[in-house]
N, C-alpha and C positions, 0 to 999 in steps of 0.2 A: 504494500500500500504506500502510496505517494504522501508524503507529508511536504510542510508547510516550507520546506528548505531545500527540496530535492531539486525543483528547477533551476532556483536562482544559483544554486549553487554549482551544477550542471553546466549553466551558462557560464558562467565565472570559469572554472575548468577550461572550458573549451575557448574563452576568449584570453587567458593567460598560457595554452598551451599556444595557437595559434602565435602569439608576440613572442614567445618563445621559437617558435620555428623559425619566427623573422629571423631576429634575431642570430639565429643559429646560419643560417642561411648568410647574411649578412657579413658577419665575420670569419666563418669559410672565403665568401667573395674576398675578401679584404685581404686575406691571409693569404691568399692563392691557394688555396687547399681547392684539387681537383681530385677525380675518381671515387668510385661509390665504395670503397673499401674501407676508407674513412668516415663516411657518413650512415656506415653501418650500426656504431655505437647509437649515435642518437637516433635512428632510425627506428633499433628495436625498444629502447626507454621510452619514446611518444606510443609506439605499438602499444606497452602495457598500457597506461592512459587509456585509451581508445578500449583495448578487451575490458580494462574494468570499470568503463563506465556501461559498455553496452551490456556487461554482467551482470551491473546494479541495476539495470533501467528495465531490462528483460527478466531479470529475479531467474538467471540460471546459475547461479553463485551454487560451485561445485567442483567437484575432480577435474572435471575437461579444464574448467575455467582456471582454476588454481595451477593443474600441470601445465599450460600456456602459458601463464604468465610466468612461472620459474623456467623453462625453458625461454623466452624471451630475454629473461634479467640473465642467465648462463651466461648467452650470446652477444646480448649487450657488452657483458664483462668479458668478453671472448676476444671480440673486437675490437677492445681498446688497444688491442698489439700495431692495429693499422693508424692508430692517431698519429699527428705528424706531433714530434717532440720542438719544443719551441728554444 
């Protein structure tokens, strides 16, 4: 059941993940940081975001859901071998 906080906050999420992507986007540009090897890290961290809210919103909060998101954050932490070292 939807309570009195679920959207605004929903909203909020998704408008501070979004300035985040700029963001994130932005200083790659800046940095010269090219290929998708590198943009894997942040790739699978916004993933999670996204499975857990469609989790929360859907009410399938469970094994599938939980074993995705731990596999995602692995991978995340996987891929931070391709960051460029500054």
């Amino acid at each position: 059941m939807l309570d009195l906080f679920t959207i605004p906050l929903t909203i909020l999420l998704l408008i501070f993940m979004a300035l985040s992507i700029i963001t994130t986007v932005k200083k790659r540009k800046a940095a010269g940081v090219t290929g998708i090897k590198s943009a894997l890290t942040p790739i699978c961290f916004y993933s999670v975001a996204v499975v857990a809210i469609f989790t929360f919103w859907f009410d399938i909060i469970g094994l599938v859901s939980w074993t995705l998101i731990i596999i995602l954050m692995i991978l995340g932490a996987f891929f931070t071998k391709y960051l460029p070292v500054n």
